[in-house]
N, CA, C and O atoms as a GROMACS GRO file, in nm:
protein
  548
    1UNK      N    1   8.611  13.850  14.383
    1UNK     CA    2   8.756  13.860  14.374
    1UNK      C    3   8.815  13.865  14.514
    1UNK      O    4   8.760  13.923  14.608
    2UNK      N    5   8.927  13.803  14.522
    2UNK     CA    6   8.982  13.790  14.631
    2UNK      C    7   9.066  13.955  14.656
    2UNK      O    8   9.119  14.025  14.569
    3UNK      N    9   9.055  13.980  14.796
    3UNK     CA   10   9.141  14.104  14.812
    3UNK      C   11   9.275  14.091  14.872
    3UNK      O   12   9.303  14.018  14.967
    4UNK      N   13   9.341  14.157  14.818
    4UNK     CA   14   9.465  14.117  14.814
    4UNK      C   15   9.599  14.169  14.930
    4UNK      O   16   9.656  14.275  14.903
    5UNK      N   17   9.628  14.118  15.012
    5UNK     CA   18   9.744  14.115  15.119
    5UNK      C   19   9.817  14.174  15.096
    5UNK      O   20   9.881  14.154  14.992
    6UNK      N   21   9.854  14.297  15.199
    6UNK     CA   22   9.992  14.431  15.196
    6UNK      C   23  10.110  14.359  15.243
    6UNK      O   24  10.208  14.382  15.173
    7UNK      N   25  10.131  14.280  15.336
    7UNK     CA   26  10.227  14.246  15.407
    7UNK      C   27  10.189  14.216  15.534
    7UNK      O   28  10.082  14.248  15.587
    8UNK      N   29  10.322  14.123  15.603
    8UNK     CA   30  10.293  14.052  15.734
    8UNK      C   31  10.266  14.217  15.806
    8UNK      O   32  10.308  14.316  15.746
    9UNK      N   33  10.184  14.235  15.956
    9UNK     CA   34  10.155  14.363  16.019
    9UNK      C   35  10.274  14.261  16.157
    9UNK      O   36  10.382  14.299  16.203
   10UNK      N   37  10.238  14.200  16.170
   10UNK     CA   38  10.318  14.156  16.298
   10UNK      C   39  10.382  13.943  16.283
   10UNK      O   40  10.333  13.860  16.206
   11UNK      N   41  10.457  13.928  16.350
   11UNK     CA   42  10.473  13.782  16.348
   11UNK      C   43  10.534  13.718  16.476
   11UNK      O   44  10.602  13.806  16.529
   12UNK      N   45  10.540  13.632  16.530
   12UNK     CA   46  10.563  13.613  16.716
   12UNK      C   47  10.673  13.483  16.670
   12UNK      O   48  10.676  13.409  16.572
   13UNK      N   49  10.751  13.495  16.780
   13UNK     CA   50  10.779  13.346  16.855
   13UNK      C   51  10.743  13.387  16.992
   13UNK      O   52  10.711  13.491  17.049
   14UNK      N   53  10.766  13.236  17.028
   14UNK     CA   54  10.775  13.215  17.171
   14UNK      C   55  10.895  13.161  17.244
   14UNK      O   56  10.976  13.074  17.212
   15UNK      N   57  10.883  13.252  17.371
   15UNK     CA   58  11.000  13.205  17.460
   15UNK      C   59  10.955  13.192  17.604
   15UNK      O   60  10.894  13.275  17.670
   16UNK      N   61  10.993  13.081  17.638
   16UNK     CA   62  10.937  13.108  17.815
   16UNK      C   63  11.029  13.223  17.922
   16UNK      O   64  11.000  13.301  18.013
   17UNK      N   65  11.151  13.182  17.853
   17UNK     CA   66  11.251  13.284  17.951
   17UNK      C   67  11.196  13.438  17.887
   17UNK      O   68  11.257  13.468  17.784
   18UNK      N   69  11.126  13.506  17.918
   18UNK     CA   70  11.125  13.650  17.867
   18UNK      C   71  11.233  13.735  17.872
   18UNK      O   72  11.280  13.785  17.770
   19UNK      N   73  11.293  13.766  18.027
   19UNK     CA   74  11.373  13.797  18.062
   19UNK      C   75  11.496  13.802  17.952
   19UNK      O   76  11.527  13.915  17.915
   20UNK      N   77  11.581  13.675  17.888
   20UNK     CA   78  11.663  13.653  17.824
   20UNK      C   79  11.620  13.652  17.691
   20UNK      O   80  11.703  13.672  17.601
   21UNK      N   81  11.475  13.627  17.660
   21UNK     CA   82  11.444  13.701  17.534
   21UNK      C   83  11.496  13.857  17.484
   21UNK      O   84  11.552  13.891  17.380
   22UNK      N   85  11.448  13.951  17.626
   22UNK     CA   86  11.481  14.080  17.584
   22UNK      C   87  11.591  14.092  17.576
   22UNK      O   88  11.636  14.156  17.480
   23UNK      N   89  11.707  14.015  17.706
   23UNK     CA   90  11.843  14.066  17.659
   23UNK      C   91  11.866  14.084  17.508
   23UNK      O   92  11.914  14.186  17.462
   24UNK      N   93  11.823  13.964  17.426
   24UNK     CA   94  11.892  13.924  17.347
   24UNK      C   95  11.768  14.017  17.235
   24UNK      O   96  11.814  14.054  17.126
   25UNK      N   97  11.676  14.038  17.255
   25UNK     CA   98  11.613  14.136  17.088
   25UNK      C   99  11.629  14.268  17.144
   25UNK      O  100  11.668  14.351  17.060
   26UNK      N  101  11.611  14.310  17.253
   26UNK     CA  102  11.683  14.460  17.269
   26UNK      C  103  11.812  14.475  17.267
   26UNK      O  104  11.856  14.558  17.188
   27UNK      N  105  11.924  14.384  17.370
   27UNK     CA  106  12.013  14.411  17.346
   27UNK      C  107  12.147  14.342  17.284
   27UNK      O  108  12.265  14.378  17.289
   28UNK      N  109  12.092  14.244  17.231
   28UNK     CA  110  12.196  14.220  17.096
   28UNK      C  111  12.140  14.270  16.932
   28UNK      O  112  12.204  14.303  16.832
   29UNK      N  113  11.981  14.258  16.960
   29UNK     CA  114  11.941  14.296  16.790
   29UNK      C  115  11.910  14.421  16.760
   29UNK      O  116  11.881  14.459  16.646
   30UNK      N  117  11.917  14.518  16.904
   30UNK     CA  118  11.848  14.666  16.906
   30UNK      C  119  11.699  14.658  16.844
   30UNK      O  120  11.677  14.733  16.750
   31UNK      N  121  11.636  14.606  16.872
   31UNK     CA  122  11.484  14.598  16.905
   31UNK      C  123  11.404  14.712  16.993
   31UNK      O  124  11.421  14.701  17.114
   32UNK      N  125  11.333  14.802  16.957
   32UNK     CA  126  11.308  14.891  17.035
   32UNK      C  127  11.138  14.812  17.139
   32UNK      O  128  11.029  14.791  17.085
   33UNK      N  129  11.163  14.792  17.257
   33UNK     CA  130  11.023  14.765  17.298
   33UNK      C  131  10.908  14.825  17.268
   33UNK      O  132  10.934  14.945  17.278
   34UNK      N  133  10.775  14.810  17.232
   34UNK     CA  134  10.704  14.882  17.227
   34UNK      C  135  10.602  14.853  17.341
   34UNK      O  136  10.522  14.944  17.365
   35UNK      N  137  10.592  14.722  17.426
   35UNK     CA  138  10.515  14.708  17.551
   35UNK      C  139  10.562  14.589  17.609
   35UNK      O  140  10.638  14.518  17.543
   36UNK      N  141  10.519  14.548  17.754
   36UNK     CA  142  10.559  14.407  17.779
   36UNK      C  143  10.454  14.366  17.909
   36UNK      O  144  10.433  14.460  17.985
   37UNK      N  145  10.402  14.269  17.936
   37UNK     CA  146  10.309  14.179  18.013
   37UNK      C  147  10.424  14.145  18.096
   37UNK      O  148  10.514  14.177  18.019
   38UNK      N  149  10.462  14.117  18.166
   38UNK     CA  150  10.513  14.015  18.278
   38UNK      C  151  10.462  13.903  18.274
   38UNK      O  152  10.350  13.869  18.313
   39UNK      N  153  10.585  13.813  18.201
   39UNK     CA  154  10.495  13.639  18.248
   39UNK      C  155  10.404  13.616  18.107
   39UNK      O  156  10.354  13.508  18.075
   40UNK      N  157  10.398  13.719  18.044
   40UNK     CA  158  10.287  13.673  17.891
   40UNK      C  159  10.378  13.680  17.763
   40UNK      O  160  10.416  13.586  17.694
   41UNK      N  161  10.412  13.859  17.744
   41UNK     CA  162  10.453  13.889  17.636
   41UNK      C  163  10.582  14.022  17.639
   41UNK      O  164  10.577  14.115  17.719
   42UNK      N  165  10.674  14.006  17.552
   42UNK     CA  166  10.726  14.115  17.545
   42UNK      C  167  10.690  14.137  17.327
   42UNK      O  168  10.708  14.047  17.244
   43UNK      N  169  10.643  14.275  17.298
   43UNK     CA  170  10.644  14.327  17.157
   43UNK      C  171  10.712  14.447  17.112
   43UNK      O  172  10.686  14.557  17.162
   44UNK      N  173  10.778  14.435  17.044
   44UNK     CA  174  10.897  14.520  16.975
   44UNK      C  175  10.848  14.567  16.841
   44UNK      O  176  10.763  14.509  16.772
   45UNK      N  177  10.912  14.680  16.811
   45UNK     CA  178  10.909  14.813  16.714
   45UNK      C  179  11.002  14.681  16.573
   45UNK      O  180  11.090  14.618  16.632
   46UNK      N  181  10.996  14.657  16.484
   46UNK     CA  182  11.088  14.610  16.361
   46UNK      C  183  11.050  14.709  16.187
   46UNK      O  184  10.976  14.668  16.097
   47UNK      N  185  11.106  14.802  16.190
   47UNK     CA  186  11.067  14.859  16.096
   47UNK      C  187  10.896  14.937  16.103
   47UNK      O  188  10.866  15.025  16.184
   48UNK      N  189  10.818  14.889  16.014
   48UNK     CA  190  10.704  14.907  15.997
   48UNK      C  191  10.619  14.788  16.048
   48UNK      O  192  10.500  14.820  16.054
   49UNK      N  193  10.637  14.695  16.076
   49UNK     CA  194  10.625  14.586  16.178
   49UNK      C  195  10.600  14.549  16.275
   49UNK      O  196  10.544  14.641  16.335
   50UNK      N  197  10.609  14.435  16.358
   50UNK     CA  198  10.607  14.403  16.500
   50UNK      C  199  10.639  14.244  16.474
   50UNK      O  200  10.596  14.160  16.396
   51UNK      N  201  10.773  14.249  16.616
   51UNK     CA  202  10.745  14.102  16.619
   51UNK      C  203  10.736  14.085  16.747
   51UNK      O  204  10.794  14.166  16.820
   52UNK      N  205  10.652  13.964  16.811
   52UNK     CA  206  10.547  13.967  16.914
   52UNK      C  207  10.645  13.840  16.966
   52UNK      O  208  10.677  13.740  16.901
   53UNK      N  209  10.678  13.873  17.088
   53UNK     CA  210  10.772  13.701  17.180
   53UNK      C  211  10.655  13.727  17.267
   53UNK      O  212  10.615  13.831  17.320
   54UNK      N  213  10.602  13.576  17.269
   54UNK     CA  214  10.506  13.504  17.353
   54UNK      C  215  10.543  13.437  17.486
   54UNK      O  216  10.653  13.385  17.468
   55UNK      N  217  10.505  13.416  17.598
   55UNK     CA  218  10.507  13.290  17.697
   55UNK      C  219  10.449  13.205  17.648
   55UNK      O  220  10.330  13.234  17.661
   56UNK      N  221  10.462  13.102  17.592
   56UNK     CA  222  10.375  12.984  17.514
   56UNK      C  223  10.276  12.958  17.616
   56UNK      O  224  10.156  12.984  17.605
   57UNK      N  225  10.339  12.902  17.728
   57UNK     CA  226  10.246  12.863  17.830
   57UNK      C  227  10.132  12.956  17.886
   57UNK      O  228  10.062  12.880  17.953
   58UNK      N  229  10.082  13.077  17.890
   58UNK     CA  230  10.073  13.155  17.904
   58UNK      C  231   9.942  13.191  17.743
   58UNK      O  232   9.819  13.185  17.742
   59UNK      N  233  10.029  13.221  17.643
   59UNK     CA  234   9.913  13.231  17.567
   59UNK      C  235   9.816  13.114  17.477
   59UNK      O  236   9.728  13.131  17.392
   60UNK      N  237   9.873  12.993  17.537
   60UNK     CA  238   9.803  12.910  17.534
   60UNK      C  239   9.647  12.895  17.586
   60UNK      O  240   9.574  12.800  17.556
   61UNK      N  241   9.606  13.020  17.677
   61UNK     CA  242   9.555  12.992  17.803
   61UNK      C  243   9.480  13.115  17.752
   61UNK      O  244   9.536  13.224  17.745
   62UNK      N  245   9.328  13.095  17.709
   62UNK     CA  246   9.253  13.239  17.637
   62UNK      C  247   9.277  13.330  17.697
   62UNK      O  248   9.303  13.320  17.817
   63UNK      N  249   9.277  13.415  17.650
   63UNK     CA  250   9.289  13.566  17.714
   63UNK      C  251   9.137  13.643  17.786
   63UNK      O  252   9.025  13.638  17.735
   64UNK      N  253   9.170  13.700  17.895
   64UNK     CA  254   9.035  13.788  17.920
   64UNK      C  255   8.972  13.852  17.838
   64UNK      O  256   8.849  13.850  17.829
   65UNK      N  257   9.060  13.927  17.755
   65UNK     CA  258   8.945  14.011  17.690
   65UNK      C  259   8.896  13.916  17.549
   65UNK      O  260   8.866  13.972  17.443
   66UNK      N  261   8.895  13.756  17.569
   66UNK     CA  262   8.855  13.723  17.430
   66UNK      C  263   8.921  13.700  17.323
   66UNK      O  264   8.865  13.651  17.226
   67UNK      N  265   9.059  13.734  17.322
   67UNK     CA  266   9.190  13.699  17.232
   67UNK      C  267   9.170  13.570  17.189
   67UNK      O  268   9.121  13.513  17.287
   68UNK      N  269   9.181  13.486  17.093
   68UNK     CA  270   9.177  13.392  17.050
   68UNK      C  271   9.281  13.335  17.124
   68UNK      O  272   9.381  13.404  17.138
   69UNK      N  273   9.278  13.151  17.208
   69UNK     CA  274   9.441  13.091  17.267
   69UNK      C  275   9.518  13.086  17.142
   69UNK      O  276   9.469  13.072  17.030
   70UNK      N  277   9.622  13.097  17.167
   70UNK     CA  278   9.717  13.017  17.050
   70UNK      C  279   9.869  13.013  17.136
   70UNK      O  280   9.901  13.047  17.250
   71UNK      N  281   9.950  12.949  17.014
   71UNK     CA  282  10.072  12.916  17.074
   71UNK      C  283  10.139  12.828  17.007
   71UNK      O  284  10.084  12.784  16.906
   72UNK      N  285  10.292  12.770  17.046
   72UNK     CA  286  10.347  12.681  16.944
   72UNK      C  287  10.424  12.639  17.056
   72UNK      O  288  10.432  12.711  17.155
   73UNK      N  289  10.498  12.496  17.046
   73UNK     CA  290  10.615  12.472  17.095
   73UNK      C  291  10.721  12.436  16.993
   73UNK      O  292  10.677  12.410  16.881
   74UNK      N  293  10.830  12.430  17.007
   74UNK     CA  294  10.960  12.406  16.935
   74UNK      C  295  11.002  12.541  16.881
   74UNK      O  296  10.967  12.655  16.913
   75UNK      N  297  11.085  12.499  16.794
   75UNK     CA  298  11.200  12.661  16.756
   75UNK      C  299  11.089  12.641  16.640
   75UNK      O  300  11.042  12.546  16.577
   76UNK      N  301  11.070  12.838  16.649
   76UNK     CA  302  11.037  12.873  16.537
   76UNK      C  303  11.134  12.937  16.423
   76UNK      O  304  11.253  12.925  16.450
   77UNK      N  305  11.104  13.003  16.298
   77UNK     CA  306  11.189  13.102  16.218
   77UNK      C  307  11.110  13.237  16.172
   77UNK      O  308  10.995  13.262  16.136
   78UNK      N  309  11.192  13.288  16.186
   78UNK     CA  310  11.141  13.451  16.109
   78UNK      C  311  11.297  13.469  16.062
   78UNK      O  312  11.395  13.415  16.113
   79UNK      N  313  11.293  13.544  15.969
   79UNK     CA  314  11.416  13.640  15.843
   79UNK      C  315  11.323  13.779  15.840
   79UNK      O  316  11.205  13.810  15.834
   80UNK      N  317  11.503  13.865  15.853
   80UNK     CA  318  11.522  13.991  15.825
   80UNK      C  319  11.586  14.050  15.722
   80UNK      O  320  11.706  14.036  15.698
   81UNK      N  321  11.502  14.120  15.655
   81UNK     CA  322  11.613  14.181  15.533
   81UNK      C  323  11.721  14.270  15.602
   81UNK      O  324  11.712  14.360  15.685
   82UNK      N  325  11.826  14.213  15.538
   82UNK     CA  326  11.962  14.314  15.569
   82UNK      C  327  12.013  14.333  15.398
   82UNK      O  328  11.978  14.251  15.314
   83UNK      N  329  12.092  14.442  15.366
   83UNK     CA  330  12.159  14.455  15.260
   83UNK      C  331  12.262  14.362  15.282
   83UNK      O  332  12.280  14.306  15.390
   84UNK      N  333  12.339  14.343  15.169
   84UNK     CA  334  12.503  14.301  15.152
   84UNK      C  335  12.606  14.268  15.259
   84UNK      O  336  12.659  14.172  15.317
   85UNK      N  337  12.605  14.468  15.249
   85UNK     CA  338  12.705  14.523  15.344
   85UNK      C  339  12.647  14.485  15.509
   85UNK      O  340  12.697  14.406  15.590
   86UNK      N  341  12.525  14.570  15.524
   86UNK     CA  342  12.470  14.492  15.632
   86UNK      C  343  12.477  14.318  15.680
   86UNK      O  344  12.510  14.262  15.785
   87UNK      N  345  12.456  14.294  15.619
   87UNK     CA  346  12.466  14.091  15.667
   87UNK      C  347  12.577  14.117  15.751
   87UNK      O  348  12.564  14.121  15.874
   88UNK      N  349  12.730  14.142  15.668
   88UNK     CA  350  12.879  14.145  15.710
   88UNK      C  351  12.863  14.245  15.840
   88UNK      O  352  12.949  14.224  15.925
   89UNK      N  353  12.799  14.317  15.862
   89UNK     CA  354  12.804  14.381  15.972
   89UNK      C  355  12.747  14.292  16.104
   89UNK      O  356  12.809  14.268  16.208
   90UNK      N  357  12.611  14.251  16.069
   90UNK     CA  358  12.547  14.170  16.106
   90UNK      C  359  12.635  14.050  16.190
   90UNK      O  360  12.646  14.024  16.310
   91UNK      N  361  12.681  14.002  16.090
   91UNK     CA  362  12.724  13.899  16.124
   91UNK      C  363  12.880  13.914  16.241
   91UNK      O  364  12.890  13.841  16.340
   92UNK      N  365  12.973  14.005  16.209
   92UNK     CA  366  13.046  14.093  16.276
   92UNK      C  367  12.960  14.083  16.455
   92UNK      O  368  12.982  14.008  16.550
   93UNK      N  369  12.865  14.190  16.438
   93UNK     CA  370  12.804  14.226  16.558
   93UNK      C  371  12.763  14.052  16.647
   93UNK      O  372  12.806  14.030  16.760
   94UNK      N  373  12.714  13.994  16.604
   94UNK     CA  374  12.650  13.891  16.657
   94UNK      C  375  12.751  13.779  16.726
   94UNK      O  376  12.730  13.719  16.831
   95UNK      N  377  12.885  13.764  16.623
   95UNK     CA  378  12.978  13.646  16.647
   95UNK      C  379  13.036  13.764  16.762
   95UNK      O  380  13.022  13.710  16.872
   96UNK      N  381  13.098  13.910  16.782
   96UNK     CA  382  13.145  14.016  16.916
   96UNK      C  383  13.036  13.987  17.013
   96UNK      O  384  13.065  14.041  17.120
   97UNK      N  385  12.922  13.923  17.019
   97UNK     CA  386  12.804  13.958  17.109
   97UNK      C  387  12.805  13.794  17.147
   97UNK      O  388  12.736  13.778  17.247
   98UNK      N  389  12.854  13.682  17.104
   98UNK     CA  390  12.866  13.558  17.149
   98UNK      C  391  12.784  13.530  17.077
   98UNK      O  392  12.844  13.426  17.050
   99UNK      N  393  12.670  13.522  16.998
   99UNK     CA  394  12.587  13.480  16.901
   99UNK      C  395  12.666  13.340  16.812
   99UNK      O  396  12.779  13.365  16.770
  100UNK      N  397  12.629  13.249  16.793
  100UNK     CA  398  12.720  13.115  16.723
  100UNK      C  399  12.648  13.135  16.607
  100UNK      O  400  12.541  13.074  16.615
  101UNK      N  401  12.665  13.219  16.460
  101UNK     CA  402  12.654  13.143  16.357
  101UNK      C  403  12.648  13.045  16.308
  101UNK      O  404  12.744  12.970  16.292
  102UNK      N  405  12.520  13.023  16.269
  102UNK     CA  406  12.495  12.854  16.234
  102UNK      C  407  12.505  12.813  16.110
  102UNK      O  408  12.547  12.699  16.088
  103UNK      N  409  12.476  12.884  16.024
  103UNK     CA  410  12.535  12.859  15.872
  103UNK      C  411  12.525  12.962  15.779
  103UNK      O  412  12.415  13.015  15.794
  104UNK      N  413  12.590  13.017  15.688
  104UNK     CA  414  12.594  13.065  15.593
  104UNK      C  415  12.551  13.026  15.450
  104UNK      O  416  12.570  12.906  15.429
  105UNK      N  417  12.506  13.086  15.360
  105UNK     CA  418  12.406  13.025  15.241
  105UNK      C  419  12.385  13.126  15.151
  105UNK      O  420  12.318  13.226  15.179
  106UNK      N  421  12.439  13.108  15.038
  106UNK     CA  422  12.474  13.205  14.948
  106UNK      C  423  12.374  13.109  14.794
  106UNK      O  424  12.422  13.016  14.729
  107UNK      N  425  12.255  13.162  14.779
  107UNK     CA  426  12.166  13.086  14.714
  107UNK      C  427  12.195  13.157  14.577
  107UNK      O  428  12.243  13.267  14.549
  108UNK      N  429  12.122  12.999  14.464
  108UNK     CA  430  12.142  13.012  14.319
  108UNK      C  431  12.103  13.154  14.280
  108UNK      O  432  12.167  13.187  14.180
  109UNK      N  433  12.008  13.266  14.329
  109UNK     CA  434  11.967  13.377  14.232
  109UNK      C  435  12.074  13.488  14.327
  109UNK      O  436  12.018  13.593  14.360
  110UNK      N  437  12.207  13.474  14.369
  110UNK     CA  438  12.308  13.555  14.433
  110UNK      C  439  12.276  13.619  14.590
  110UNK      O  440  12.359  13.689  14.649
  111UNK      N  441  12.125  13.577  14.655
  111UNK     CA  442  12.114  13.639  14.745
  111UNK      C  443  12.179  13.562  14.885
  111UNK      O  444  12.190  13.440  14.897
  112UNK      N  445  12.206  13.631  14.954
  112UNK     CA  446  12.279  13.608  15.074
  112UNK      C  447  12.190  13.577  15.243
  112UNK      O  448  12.114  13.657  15.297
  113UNK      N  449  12.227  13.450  15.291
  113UNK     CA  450  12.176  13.432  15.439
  113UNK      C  451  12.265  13.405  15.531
  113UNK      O  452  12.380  13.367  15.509
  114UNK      N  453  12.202  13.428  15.668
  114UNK     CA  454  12.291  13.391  15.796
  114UNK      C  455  12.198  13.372  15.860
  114UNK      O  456  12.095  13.440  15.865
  115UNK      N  457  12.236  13.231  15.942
  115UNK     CA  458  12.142  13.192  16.054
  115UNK      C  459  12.188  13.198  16.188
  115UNK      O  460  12.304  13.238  16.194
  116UNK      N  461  12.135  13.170  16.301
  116UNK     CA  462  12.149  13.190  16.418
  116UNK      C  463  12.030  13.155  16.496
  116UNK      O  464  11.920  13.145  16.440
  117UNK      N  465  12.047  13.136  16.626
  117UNK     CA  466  11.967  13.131  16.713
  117UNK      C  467  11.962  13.234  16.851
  117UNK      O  468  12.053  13.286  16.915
  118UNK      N  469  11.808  13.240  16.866
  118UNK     CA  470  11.799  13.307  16.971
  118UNK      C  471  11.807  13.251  17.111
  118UNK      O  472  11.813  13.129  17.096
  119UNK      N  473  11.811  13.282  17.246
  119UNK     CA  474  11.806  13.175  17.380
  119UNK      C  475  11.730  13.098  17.409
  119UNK      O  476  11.739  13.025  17.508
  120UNK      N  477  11.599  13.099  17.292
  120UNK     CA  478  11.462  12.982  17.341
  120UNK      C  479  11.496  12.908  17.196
  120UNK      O  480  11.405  12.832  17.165
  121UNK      N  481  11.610  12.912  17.094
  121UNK     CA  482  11.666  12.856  17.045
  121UNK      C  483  11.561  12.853  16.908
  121UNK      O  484  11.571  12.764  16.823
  122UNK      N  485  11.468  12.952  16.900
  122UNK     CA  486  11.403  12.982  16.781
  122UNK      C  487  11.521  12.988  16.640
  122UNK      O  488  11.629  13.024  16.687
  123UNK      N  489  11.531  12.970  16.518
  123UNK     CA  490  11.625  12.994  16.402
  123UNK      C  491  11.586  13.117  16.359
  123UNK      O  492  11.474  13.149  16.319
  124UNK      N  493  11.693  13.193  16.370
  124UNK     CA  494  11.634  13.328  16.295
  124UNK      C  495  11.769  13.329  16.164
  124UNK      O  496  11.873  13.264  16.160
  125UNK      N  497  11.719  13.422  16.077
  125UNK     CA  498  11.780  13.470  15.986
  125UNK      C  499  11.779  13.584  15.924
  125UNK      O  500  11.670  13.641  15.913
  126UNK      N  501  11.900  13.647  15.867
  126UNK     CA  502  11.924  13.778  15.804
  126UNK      C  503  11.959  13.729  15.644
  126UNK      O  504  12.060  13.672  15.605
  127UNK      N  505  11.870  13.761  15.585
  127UNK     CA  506  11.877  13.804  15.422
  127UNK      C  507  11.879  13.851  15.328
  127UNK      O  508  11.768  13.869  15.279
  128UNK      N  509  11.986  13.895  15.254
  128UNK     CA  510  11.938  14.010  15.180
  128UNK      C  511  11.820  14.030  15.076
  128UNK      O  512  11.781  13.939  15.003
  129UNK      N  513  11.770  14.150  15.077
  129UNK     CA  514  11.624  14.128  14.958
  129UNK      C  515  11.625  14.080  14.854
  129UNK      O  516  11.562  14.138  14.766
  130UNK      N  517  11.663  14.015  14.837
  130UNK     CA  518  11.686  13.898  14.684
  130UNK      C  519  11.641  13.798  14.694
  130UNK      O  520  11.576  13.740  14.607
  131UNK      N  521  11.674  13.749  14.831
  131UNK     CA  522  11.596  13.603  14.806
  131UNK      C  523  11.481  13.566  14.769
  131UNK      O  524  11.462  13.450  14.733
  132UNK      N  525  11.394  13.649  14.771
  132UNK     CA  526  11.289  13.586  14.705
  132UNK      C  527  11.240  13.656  14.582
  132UNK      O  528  11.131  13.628  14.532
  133UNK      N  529  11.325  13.749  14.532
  133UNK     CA  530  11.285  13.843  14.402
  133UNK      C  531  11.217  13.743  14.253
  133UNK      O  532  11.149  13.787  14.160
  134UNK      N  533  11.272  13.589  14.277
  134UNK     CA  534  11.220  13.519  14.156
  134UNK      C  535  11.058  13.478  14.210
  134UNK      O  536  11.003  13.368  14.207
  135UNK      N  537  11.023  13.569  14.245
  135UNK     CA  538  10.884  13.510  14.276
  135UNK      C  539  10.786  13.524  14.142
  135UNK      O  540  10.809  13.573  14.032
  136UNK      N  541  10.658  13.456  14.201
  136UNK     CA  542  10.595  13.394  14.112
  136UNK      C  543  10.457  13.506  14.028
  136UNK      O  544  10.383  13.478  13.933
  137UNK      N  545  10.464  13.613  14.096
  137UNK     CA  546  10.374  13.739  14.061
  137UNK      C  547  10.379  13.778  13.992
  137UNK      O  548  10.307  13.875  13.970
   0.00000   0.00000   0.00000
């Protein structure tokens, strides 16, 4: 029998600018740091979580202690659950912070999205927990 998966523990993009990565997940998304490499990586606190911003170039390139390389180029996506009320806040905070809303999307089972981009132009999104409640389990 197959054993069965709790949830994502961590999930990355990549950005080469680090620097303007953090502006923008510490201080537009309040991201709490939890460590940072110079030139490799910055990783942040998200709930019970982690999401990991990479130097692509950089972890392309094995690691000393044996880390498997990896890496991606182009915009990636990750989504955050926000409630309702939250999104509207959300969305509030981000368009005051210069953030350009990229589309809004109000899907067939009533749940709610907002997209945006970050400065290495990854798509992120805020959703409320519905969207995927018609799942298949």
């Amino acid at each position: 029998m197959t054993p069965r998966l709790l949830r994502i523990l961590e999930t990355c993009l990549y950005a080469e600018d680090l620097n303007a990565a953090h502006a923008f997940y510490h201080g537009v998304l309040g991201l709490k740091l939890h460590s940072r490499a110079d030139g490799r990586h910055l990783f942040y606190h998200c709930g019970d979580g982690m999401l990991l911003i990479f130097n692509p170039s950089t972890t392309q390139q094995c690691h000393p202690d044996g880390i498997p390389c990896h890496g991606s180029s182009g915009a990636e996506h990750v989504c955050w659950a926000a409630t309702q009320s939250e999104l509207d806040q959300w969305r509030d905070h981000l368009t005051a912070s210069g953030v350009i809303i990229e589309h809004e999307q109000t899907w067939d089972n009533g749940a709610r999205s907002i997209y945006f981009r970050d400065p290495a132009r990854n798509s992120l999104e805020f959703a409320t927990p519905t969207l995927w409640a018609n799942h298949p389990d």
